[in-house]
DSSP file (Angstrom, degrees, kcal/mol; ACC not computed):
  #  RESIDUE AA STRUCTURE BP1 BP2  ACC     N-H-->O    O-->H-N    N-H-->O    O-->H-N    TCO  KAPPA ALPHA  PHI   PSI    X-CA   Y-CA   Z-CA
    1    1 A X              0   0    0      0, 0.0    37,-1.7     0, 0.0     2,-0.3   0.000 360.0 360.0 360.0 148.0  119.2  160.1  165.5
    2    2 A X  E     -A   37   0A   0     35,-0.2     2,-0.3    33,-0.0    35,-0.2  -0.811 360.0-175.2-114.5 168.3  116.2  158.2  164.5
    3    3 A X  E     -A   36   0A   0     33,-0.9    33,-4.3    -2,-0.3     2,-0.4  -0.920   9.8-150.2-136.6 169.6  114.3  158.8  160.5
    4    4 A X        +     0   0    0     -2,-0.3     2,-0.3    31,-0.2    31,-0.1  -0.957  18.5 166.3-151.8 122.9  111.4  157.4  159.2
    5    5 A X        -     0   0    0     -2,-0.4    29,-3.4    47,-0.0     2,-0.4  -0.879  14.8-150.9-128.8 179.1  110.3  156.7  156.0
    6    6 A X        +     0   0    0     -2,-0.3    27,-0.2    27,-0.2     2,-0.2  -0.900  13.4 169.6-165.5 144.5  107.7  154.7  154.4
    7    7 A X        -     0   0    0     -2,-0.4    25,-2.6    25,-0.3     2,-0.3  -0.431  11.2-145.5-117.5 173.9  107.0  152.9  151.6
    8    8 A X  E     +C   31   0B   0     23,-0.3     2,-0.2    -2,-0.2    23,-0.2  -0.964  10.0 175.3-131.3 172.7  104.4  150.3  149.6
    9    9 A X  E     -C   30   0B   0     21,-0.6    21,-3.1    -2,-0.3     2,-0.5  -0.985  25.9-115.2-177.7 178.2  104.0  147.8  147.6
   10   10 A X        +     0   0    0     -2,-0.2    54,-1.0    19,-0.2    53,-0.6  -0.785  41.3 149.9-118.6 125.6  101.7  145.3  145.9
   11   11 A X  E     -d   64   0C   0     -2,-0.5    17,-1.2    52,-0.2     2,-0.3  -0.963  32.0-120.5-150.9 174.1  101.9  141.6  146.4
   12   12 A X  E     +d   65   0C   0     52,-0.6    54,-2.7    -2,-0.3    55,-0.4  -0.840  30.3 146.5-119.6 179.1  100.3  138.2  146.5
   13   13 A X        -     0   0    0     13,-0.4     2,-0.5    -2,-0.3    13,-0.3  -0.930  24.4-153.5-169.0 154.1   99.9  135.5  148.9
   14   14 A X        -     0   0    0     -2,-0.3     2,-1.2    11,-0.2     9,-0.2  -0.954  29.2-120.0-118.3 148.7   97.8  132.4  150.6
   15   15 A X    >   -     0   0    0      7,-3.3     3,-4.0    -2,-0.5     5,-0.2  -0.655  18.6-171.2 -97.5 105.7   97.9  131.0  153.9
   16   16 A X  T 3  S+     0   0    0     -2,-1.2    -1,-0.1     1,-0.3     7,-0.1   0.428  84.0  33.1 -80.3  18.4   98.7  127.9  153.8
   17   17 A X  T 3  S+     0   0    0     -3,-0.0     2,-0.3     2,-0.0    -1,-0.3   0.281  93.6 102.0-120.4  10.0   98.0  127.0  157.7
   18   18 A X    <   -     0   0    0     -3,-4.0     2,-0.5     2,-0.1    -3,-0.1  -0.851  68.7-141.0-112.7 145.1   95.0  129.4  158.2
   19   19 A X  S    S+     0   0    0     -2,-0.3     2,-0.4     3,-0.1    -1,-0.1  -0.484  71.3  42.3-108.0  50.8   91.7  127.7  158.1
   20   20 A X  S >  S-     0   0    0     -2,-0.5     3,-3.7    -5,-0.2     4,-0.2  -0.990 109.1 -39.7 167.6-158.6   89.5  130.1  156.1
   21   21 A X  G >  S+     0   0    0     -2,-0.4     3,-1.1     1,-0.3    -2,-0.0   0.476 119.2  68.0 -61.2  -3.4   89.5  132.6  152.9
   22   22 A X  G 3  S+     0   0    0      1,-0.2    -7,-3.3    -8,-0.1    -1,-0.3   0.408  85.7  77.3 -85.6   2.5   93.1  133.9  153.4
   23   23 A X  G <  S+     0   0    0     -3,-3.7     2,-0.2    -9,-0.2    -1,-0.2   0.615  87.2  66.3 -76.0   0.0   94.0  130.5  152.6
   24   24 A X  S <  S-     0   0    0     -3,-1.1    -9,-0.2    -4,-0.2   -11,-0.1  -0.724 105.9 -69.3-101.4 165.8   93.4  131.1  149.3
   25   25 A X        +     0   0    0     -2,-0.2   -11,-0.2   -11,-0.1    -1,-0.2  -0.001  63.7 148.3 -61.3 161.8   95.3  133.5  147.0
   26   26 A X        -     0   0    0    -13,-0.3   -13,-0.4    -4,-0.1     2,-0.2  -0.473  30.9-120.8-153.8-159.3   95.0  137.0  147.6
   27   27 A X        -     0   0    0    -15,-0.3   -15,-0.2    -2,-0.2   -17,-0.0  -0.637  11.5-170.2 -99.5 128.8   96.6  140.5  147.4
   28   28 A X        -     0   0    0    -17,-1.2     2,-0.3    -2,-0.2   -17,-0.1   0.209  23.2-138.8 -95.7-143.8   97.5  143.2  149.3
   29   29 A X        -     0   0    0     75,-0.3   -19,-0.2    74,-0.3     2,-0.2  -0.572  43.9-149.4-154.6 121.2   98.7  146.9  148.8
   30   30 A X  E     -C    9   0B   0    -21,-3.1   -21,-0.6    -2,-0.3     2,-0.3  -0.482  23.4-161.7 -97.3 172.6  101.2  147.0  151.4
   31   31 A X  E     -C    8   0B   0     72,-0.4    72,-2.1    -2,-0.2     2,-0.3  -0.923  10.8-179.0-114.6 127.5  102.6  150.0  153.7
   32   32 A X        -     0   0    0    -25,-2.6     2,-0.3    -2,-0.3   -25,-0.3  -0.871  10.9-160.9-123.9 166.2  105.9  149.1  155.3
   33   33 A X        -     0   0    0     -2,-0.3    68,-0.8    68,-0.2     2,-0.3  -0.987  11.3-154.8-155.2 128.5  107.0  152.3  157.7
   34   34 A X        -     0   0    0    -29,-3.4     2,-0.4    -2,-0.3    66,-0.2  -0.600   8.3-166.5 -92.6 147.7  111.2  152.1  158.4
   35   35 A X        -     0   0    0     64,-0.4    63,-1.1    -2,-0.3     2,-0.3  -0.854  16.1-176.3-150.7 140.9  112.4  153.7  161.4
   36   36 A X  E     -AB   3  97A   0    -33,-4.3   -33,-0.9    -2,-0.4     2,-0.4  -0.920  15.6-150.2-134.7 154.8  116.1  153.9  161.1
   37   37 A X  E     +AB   2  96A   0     59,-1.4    59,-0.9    -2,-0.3     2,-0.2  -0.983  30.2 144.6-136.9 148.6  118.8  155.2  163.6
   38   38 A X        -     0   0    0    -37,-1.7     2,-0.2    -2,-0.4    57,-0.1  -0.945  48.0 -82.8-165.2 137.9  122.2  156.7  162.6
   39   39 A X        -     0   0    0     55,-0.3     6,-0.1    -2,-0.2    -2,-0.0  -0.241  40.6-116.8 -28.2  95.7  124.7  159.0  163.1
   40   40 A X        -     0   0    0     -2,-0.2     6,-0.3     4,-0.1    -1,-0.1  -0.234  38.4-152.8 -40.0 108.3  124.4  162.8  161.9
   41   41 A X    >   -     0   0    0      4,-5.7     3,-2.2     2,-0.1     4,-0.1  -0.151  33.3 -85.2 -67.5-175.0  127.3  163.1  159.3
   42   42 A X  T 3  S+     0   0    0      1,-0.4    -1,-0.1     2,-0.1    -2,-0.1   0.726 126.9  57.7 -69.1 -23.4  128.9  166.3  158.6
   43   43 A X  T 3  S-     0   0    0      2,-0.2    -1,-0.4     3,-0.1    -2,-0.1   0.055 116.0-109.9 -98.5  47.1  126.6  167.1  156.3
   44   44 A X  S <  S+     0   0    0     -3,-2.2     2,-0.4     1,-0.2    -2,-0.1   0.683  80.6  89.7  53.9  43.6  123.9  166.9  158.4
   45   45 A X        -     0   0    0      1,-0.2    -4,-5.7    -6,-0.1    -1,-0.2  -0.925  65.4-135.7-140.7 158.8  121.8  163.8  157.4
   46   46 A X  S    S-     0   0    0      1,-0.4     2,-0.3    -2,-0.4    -1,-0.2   0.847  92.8 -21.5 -84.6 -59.0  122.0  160.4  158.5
   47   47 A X  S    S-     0   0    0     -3,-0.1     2,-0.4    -9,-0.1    -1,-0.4  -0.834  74.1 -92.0-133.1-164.7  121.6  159.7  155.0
   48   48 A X     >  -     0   0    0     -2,-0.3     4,-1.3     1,-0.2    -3,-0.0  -0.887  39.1-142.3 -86.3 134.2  120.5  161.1  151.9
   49   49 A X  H  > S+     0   0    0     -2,-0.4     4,-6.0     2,-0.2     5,-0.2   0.827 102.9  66.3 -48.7 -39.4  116.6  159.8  151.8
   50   50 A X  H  > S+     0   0    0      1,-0.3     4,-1.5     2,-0.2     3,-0.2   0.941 106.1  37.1 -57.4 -69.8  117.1  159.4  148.3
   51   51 A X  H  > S+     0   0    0      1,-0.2     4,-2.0     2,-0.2    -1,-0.3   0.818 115.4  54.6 -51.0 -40.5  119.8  156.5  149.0
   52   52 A X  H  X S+     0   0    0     -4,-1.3     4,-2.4     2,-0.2     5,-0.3   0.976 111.3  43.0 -54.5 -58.3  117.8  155.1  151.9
   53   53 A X  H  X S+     0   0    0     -4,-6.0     4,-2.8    -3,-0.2    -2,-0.2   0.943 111.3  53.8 -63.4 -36.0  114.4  154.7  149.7
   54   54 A X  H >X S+     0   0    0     -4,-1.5     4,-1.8    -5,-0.2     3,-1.6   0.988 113.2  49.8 -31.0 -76.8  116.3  153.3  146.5
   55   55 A X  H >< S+     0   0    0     -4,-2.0     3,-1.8     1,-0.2     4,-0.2   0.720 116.8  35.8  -1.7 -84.4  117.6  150.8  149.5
   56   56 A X  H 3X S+     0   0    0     -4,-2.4     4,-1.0     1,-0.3     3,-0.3   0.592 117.6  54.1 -60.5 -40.4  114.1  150.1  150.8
   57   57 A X  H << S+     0   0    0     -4,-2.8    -1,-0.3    -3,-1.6     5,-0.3   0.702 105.4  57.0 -77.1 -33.6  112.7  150.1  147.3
   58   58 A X  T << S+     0   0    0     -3,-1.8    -2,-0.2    -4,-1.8    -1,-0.2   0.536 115.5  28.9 -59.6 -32.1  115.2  147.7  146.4
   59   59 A X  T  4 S+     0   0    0     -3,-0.3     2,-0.2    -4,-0.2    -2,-0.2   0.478  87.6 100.7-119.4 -17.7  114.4  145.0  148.8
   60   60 A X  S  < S-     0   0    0     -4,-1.0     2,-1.4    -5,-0.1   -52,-0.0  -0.614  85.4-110.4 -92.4 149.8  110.9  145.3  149.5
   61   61 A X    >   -     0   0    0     -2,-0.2     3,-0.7   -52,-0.1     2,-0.1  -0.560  41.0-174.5 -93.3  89.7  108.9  142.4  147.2
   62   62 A X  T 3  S-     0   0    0     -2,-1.4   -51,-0.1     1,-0.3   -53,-0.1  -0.382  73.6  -8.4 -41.3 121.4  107.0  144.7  144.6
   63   63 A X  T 3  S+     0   0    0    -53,-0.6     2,-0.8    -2,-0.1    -1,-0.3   0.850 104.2 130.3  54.3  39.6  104.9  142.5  142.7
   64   64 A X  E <   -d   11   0C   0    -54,-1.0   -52,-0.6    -3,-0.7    -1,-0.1  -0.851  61.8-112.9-133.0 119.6  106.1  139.1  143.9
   65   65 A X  E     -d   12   0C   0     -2,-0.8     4,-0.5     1,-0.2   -52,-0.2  -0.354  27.3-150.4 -51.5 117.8  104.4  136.0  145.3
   66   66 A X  S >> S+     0   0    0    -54,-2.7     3,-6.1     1,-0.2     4,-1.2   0.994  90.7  63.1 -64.5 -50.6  105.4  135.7  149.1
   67   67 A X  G >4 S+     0   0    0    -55,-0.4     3,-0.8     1,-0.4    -1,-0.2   0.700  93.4  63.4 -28.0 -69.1  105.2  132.1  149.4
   68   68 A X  G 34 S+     0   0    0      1,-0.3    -1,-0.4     3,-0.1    -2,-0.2   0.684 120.7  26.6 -56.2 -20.6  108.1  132.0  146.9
   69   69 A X  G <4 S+     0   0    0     -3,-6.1     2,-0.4    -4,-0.5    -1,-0.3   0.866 130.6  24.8-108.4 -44.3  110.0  134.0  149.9
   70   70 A X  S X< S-     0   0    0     -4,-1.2     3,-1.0    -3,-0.8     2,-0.4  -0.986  74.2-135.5-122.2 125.8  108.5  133.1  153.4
   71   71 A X  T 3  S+     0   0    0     -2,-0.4    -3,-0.1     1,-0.3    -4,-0.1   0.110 101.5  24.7 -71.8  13.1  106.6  129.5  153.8
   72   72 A X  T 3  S-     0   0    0     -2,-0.4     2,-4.1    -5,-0.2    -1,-0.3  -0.083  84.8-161.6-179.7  51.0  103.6  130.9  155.8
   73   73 A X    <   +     0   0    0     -3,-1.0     2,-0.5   -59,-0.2    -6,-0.1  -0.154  29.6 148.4 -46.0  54.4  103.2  134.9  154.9
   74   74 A X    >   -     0   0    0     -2,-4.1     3,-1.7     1,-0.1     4,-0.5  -0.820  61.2 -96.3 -93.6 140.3  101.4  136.2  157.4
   75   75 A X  T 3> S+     0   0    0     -2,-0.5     4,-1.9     2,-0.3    35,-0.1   0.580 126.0  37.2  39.1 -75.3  101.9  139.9  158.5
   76   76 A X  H 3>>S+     0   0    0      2,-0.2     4,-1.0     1,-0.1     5,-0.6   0.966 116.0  54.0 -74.7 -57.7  104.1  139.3  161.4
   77   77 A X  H X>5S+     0   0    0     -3,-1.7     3,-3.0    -5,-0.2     4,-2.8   0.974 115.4  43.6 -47.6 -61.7  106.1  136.1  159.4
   78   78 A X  H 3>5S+     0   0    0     -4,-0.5     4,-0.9     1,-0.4     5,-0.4   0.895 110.9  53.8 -69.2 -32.5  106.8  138.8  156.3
   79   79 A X  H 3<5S+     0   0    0     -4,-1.9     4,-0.5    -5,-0.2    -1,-0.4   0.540 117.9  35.4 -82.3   3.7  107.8  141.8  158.8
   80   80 A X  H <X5S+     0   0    0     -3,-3.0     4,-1.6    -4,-1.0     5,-0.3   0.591 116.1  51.5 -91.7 -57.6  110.7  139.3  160.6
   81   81 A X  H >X<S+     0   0    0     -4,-2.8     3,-1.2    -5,-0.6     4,-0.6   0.718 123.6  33.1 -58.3 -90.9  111.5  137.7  157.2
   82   82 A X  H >X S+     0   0    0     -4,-0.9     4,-1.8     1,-0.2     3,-1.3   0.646 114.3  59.4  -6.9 -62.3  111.9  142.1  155.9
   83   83 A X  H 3> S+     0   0    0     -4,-0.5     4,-2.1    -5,-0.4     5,-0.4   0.917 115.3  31.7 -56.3 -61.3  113.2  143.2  159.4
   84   84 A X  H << S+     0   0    0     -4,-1.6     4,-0.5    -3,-1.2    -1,-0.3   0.592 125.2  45.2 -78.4 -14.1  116.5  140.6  159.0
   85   85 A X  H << S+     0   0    0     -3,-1.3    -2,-0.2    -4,-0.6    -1,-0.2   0.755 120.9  42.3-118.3 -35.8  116.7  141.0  154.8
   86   86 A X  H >X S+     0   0    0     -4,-1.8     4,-1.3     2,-0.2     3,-1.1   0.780 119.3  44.4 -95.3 -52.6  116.3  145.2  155.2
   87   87 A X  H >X S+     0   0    0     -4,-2.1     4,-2.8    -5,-0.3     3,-0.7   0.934 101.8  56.6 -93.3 -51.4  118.5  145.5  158.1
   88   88 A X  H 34 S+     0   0    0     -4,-0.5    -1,-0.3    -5,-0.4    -2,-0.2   0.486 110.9  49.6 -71.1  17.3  121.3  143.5  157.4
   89   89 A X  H <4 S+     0   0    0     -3,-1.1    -1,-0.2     2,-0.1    -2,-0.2   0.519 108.0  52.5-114.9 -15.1  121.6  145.7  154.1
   90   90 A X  H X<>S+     0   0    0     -4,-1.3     5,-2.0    -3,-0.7     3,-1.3   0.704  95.7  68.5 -92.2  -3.6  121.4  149.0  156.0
   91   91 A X  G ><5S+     0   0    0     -4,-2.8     3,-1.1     3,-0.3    -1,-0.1   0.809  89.6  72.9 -49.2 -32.6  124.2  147.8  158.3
   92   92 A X  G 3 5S+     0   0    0      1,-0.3    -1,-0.2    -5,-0.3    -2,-0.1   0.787 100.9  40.3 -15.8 -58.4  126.0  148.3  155.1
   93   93 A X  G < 5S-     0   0    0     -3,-1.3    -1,-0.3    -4,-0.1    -2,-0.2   0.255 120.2 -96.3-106.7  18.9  125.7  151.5  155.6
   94   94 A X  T < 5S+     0   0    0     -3,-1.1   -55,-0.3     1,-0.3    -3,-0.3   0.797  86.3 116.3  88.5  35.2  126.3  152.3  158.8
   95   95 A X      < -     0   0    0     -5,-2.0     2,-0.4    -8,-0.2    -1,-0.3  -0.608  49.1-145.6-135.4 170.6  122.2  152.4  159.8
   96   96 A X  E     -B   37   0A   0    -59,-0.9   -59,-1.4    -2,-0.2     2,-1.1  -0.958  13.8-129.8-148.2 136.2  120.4  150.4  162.0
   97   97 A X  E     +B   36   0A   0     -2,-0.4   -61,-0.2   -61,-0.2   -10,-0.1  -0.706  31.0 168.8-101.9  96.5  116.7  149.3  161.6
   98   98 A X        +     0   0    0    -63,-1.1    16,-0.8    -2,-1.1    -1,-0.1   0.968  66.7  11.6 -83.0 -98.8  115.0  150.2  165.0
   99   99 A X  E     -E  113   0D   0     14,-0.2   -64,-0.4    15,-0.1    14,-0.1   0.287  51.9-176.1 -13.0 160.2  111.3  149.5  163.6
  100  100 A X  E     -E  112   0D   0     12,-0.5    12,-2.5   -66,-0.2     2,-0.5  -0.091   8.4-167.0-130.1 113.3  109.6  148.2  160.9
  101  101 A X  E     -E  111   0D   0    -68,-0.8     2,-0.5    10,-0.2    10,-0.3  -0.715   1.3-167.9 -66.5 115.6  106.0  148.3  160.5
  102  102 A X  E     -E  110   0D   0      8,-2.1     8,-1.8    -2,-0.5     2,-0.6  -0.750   5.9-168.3-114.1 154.4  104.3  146.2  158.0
  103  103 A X  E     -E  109   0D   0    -72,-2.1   -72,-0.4    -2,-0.5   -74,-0.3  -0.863  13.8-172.2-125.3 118.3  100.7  147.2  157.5
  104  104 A X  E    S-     0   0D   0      4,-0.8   -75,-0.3    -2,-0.6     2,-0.2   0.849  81.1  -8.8 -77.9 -28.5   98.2  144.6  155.2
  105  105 A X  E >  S-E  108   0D   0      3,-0.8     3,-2.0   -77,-0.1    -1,-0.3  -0.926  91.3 -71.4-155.1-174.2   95.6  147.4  155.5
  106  106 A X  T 3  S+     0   0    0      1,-0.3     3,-0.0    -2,-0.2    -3,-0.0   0.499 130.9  18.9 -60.9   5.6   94.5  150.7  156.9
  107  107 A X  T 3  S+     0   0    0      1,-0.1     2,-0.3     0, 0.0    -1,-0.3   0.303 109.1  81.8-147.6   0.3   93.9  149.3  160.2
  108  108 A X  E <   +E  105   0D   0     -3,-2.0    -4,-0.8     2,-0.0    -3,-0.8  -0.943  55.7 158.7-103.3 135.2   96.0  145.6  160.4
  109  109 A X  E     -E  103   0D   0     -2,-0.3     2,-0.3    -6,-0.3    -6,-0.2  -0.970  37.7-149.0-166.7 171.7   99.9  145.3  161.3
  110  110 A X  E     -E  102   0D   0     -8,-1.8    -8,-2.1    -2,-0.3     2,-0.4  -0.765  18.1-163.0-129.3 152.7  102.6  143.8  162.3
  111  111 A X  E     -E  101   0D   0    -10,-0.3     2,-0.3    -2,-0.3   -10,-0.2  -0.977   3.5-164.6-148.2 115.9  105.8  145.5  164.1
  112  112 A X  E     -E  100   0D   0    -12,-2.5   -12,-0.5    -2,-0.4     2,-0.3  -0.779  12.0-162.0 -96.3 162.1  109.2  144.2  164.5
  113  113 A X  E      E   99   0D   0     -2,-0.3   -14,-0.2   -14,-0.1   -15,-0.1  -0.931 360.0 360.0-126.5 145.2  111.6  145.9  167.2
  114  114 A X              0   0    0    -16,-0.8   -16,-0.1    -2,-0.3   -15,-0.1   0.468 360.0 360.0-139.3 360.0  115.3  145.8  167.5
């Protein structure tokens, strides 16, 4: 069974190999969108959302400079660097992280599959 949630969040970043204004600092309002696949338990969830968004909420960087996490944060770098950070903590729980979209705005993104 697959679910989907989705979240944001606010961050900053430069690009320090791209040859025009995103190499200086910036900010985004992020979107990230989960799809996660898991087992129905006996009570009929994969999980409780509530524990899943905590998760999600937990891990995604809210307020936080990227550099300080990925050496070249664009889009695609932050959604691998998320995909491996995000998954390997819903493996935890028995989940598996099929998806993750990360969206920089209403029309730009990045997609990991696994």
């Amino acid at each position: 069974m697959l679910v989907k949630l989705i979240r944001s969040f606010s961050s900053a970043h430069r690009l320090p190999h791209y040859d025009g204004p995103c190499h200086n600092l910036h900010g985004h309002t992020w979107k990230a969108v989960f799809v996660i696949e898991g087992e129905i338990r006996p009570d009929g969830m994969v999980c409780d959302f509530k524990v899943i968004k905590k998760l999600l909420d937990e891990n995604l960087p809210d307020h936080r400079f990227l550099n300080d996490l990925v050496e070249n944060p664009t889009a695609e770098n932050l959604a691998n660097y998320l995909f491996q950070k995000i998954g390997a903590e819903l493996a935890k729980k028995d989940l598996k992280l099929k998806t993750l979209e990360i969206w920089e705005s209403d029309n730009a993104a990045a997609v990991v599959e696994g």
